[in-house]
C-alpha positions in Angstrom: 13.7 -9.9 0.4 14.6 -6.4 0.8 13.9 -5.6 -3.3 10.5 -7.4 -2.7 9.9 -4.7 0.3 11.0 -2.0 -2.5 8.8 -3.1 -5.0 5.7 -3.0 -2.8 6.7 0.4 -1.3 6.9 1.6 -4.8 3.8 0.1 -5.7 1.8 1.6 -2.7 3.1 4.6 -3.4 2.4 5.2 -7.0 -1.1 6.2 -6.9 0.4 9.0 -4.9 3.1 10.0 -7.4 0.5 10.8 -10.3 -1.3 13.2 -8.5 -0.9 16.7 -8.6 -2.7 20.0 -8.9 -0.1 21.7 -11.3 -0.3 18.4 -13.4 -3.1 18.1 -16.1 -4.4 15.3 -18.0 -3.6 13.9 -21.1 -7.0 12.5 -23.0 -6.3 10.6 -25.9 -7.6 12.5 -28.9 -9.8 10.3 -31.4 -8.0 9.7 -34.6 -10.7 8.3 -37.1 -13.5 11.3 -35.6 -11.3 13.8 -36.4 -10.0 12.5 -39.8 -13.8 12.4 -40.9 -14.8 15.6 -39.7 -12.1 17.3 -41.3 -11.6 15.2 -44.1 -7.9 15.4 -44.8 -6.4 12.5 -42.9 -2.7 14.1 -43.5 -3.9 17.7 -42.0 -5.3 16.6 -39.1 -3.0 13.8 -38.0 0.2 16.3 -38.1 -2.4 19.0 -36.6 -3.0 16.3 -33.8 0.8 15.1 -33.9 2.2 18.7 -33.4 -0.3 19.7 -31.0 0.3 16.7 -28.5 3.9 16.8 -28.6 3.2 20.7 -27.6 0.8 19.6 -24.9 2.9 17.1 -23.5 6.2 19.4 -23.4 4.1 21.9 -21.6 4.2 24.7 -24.8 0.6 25.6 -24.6 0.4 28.4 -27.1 2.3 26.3 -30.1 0.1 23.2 -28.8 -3.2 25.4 -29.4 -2.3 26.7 -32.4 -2.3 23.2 -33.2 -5.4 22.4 -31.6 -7.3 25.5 -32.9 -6.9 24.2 -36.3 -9.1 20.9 -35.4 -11.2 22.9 -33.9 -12.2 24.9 -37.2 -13.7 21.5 -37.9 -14.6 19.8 -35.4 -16.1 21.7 -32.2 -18.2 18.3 -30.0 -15.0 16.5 -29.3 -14.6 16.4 -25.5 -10.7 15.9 -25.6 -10.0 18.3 -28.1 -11.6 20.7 -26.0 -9.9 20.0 -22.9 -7.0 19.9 -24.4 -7.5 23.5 -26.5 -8.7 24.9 -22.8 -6.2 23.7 -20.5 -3.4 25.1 -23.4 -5.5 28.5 -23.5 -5.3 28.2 -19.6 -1.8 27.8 -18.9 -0.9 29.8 -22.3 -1.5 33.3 -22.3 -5.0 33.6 -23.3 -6.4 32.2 -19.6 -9.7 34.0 -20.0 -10.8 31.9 -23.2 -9.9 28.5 -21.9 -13.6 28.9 -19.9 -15.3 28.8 -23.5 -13.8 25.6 -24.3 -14.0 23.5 -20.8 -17.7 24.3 -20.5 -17.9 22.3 -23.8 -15.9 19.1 -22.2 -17.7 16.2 -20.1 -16.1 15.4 -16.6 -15.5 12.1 -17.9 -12.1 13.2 -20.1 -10.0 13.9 -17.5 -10.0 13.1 -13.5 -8.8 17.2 -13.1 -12.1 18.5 -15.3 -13.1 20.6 -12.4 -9.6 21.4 -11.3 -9.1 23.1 -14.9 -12.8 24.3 -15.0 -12.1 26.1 -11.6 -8.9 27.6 -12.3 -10.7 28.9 -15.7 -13.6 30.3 -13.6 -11.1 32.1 -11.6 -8.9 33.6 -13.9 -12.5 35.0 -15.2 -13.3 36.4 -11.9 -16.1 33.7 -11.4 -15.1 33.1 -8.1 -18.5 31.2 -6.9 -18.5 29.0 -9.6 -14.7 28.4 -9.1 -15.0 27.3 -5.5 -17.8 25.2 -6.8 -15.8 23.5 -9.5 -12.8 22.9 -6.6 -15.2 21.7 -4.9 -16.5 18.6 -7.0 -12.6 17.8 -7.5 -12.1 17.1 -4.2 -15.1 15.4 -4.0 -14.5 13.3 -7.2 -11.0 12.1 -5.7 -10.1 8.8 -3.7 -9.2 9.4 0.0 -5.6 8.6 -0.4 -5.5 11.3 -3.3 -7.6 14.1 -1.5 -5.2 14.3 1.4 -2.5 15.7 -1.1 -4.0 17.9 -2.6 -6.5 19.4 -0.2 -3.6 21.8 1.1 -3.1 23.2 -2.8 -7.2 23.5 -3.6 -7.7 24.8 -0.5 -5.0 27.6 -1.4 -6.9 28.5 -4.7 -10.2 28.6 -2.7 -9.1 31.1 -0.3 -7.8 33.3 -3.0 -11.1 33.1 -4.9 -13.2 34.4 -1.6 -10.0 36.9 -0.9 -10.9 38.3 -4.6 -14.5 37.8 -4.2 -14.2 40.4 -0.9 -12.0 42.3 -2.0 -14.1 43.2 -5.3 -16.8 43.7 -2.8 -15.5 46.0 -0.2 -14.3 48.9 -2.4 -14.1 52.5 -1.6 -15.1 55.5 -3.1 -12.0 57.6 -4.4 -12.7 61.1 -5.8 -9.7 62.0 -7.7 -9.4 66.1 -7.1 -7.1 68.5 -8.9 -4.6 70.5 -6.6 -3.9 73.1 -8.4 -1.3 75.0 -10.6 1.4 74.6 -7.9 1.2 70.6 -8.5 -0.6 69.9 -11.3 -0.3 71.5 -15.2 -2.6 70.8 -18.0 -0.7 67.8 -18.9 -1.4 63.9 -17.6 0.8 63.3 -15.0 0.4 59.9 -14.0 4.0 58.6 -15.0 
């Protein structure tokens, strides 16, 4: 009796366990479409091979080297895309993973908006960010949105502390002091 009550705790609890707001998903990438658009089955299956293991080891910039190579080819697959953004996004070129999630449908991967919101804010989008937050929560189950509405709440308030911040800026008028403190040289180290 008591490993029956484990199993069912597990089991109401795993729904719980796979979400996340760090985590990202994992869309399958289609096989045969990319073969045919690129044309060399061998390329593009050890492109796709190398790329996912990347991906799913959590080294972005190897992953979209990988996936930038499919993309030469083949630019309308929706998990490609995701996949090239969320590895630009969490890789060290965050400001180009926008271009590619714009191009994914929100039916790849349940975090779409997350990504597309943490893209729109490392652009400085903040609006459109708190919009795309916005349809994740919306897009979740009740049991899901009550984990992560503390963390996307978080990432909303940083986009309207940003947004006000860029706003409410002051004039600064830089003036020179004088031979006593300044010479003709920069001196700004």
């Amino acid at each position: 009796m008591n490993a029956m009550i484990k199993f069912y705790v597990v089991l109401l609890l795993f729904p719980f366990l796979a979400v996340s707001v760090g985590a990202q998903e994992n869309p399958a990438i289609d096989k045969e479409y990319i073969i045919l658009k690129t044309g060399n089955k061998k390329v593009a299956l050890g492109n796709i091979k190398r790329g996912d293991y990347n991906f799913k080891n959590k080294v972005y910039d190897e992953a979209l080297s990988y996936y930038l190579k499919l993309y030469q080819h083949v630019t309308d697959h929706s998990p490609l895309n995701y996949k090239i953004g969320v590895s630009a996004l969490y890789g060290t070129n965050p400001q180009k993973a926008l271009h590619y999630l714009l191009a994914v449908t929100p039916e790849t991967a349940a975090d779409y908006y997350l990504q597309l919101g943490k893209a729109y804010q490392e652009n400085r989008i903040y609006q459109k960010a708190n919009e795309a937050y916005n349809s994740y929560i919306e897009a979740l189950p009740l049991s899901q949105k009550k984990m992560v509405a503390d963390e996307v709440r978080q990432l909303m308030s940083e986009c309207e502390f940003a947004r006000t911040m860029a706003n409410d800026s002051l004039p600064v008028f830089i003036i020179n002091l004088g031979p006593n403190v300044n010479s003709f040289y920069d001196e700004y180290a």
